[in-house]
C-alpha positions as CSV (number, residue, x, y, z in Angstrom):
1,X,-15.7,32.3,105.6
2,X,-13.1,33.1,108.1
3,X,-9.1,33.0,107.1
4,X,-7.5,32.7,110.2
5,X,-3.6,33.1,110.6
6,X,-1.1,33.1,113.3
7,X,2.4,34.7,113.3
8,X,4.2,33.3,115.9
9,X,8.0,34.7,117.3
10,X,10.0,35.2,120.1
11,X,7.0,32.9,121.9
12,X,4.2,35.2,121.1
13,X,1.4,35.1,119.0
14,X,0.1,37.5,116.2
15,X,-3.3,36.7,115.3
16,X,-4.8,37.4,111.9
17,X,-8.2,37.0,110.9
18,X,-9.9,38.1,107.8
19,X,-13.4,37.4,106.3
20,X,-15.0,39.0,103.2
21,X,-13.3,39.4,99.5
22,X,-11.0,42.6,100.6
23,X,-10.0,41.2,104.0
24,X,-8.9,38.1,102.3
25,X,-7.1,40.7,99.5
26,X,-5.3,42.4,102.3
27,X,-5.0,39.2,104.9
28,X,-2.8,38.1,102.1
29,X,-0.6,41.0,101.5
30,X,-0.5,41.3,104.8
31,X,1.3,38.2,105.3
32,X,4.0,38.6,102.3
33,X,5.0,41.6,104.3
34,X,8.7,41.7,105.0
35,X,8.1,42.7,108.8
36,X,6.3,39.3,108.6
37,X,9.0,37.2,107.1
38,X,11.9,38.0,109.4
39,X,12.5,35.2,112.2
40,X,8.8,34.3,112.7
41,X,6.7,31.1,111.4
42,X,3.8,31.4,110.2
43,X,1.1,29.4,109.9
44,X,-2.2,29.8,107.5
45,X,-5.8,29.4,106.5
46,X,-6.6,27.6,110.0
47,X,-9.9,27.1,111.6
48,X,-10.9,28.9,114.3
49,X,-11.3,26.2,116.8
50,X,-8.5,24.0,115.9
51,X,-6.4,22.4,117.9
52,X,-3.6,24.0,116.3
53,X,-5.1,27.2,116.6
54,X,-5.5,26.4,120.2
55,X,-2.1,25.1,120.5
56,X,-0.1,27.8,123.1
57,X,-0.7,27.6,127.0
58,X,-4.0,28.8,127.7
59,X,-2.7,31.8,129.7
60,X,-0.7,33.2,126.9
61,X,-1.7,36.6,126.1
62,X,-2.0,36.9,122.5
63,X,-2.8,39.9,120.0
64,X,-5.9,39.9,117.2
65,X,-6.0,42.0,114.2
66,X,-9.4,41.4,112.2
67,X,-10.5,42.6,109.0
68,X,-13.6,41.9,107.8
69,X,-14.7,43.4,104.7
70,X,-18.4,42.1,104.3
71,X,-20.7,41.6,107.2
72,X,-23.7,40.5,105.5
73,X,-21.9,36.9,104.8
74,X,-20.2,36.2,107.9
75,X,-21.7,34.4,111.4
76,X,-19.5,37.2,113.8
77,X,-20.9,35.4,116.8
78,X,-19.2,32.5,117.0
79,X,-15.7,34.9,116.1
80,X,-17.4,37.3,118.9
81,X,-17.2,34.1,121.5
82,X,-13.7,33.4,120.6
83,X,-12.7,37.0,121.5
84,X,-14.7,37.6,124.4
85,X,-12.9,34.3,126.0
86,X,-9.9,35.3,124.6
87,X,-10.1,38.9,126.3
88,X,-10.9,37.2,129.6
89,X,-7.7,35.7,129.5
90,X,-5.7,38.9,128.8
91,X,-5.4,39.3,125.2
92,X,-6.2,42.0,123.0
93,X,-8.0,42.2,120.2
94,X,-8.4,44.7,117.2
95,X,-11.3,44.8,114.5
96,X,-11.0,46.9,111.4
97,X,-14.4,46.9,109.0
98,X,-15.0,47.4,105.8
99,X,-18.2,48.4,105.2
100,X,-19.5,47.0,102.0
101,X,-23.3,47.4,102.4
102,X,-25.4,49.5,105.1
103,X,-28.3,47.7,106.3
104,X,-29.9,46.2,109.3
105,X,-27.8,42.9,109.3
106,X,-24.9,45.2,109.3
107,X,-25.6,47.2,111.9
108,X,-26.2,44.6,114.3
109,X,-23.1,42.6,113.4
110,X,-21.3,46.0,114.0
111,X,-23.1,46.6,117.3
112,X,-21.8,42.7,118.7
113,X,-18.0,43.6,117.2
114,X,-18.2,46.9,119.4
115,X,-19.3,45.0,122.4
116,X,-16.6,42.1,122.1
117,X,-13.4,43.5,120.7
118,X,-11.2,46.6,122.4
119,X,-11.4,48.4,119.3
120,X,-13.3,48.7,116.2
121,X,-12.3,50.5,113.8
122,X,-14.6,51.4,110.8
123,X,-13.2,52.4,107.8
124,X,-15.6,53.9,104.5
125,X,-15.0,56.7,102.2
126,X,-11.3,58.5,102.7
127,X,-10.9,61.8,101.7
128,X,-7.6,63.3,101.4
129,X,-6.5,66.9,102.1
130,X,-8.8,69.6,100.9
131,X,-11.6,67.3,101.6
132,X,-12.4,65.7,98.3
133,X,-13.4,62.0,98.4
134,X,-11.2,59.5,96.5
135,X,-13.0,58.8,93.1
136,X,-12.9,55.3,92.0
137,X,-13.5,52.3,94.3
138,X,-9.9,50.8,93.6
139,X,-8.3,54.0,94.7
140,X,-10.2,53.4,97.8
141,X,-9.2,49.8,98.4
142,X,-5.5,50.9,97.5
143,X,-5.5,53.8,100.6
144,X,-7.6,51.1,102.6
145,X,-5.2,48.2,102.1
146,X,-2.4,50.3,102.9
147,X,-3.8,51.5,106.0
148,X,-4.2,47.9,106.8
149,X,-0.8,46.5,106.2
150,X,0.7,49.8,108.3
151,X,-1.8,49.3,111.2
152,X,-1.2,45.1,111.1
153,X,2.9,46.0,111.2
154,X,2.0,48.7,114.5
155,X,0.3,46.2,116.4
156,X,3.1,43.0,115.4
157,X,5.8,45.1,116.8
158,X,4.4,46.6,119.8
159,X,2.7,43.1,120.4
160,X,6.7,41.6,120.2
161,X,8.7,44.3,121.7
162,X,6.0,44.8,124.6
163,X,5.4,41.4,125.8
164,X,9.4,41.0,125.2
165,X,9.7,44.0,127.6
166,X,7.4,42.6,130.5
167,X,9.2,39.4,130.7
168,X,12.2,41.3,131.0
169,X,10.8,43.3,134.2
170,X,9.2,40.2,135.5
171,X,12.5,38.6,135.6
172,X,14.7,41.6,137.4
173,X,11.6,41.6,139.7
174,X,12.1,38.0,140.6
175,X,16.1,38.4,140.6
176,X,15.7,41.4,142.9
177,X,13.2,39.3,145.3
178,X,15.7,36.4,145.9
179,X,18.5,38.7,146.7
């Protein structure tokens, strides 16, 4: 199941998308972030092809973060299709995975994320300074979700402050044409 939220402010769009038991875990912290909170609205839990998801101007460029956590459950084509049309337009998208089994399913779910997202980012086993791994499977998901939350607040801000920035130039560039 896909949990599919949009954090919208200042006119652009910050997509979130999570699918798995983790992804839905960090979807959520996620969005009680404070970086989230401040000036935006946010809307939650909406299906992929709603009308509401749909809702902005088609040419909109708009930012995805995804984080799926198991690939065995979820149907990544029809979230693949999405993203590839969405791409076409202009947007950018971002997929972080959790890799929860390691099989042939898997693999090719992996192999269609690579082809239709701009980056894909697959995170496993951390190991911290002198190269020992982390022990227990929560002290895992702790580093993992906190990577998360850090990597969703990098991609909100430069997503804000750089689409914020082009309509800036765009504007001097149309002041300094009619001159």
């Amino acid at each position: 199941m896909l949990h599919f939220s949009k954090i919208s402010t200042q006119g652009k769009d910050f997509n979130l998308i999570a699918s798995g038991a983790l992804a839905f875990k960090i979807h959520n912290k996620i969005l009680k972030d404070e970086a989230f909170q401040q000036g935006t609205k946010i809307q939650r839990n909406m299906l992929l092809g709603s009308p509401s998801a749909r809702a902005a101007s088609p040419n909109q460029k708009k930012v995805f973060f995804v984080v799926i956590s198991d690939l065995d459950r979820t149907n990544v084509e029809a979230l693949c299709q999405m993203i590839k049309k969405e791409r076409a337009n202009g947007s950018y998208a971002v997929c972080q995975v959790i890799p929860m089994y390691y099989n042939e399913p898997s693999f090719k779910a992996l192999k269609m994320l690579r082809q239709n997202f701009d980056e894909v980012m697959e995170l496993s086993k951390f190991n911290l300074g002198s190269s020992k791994a982390l022990m227990s499977a929560e002290q895992q998901h702790c580093v993992i979700t906190d990577y998360s939350v850090s990597m969703a607040r990098i991609m909100y801000h430069v997503c804000v402050n750089d689409f914020a920035s082009n309509h800036k130039v765009e504007t001097r560039a149309e002041e300094a044409v009619y001159a």
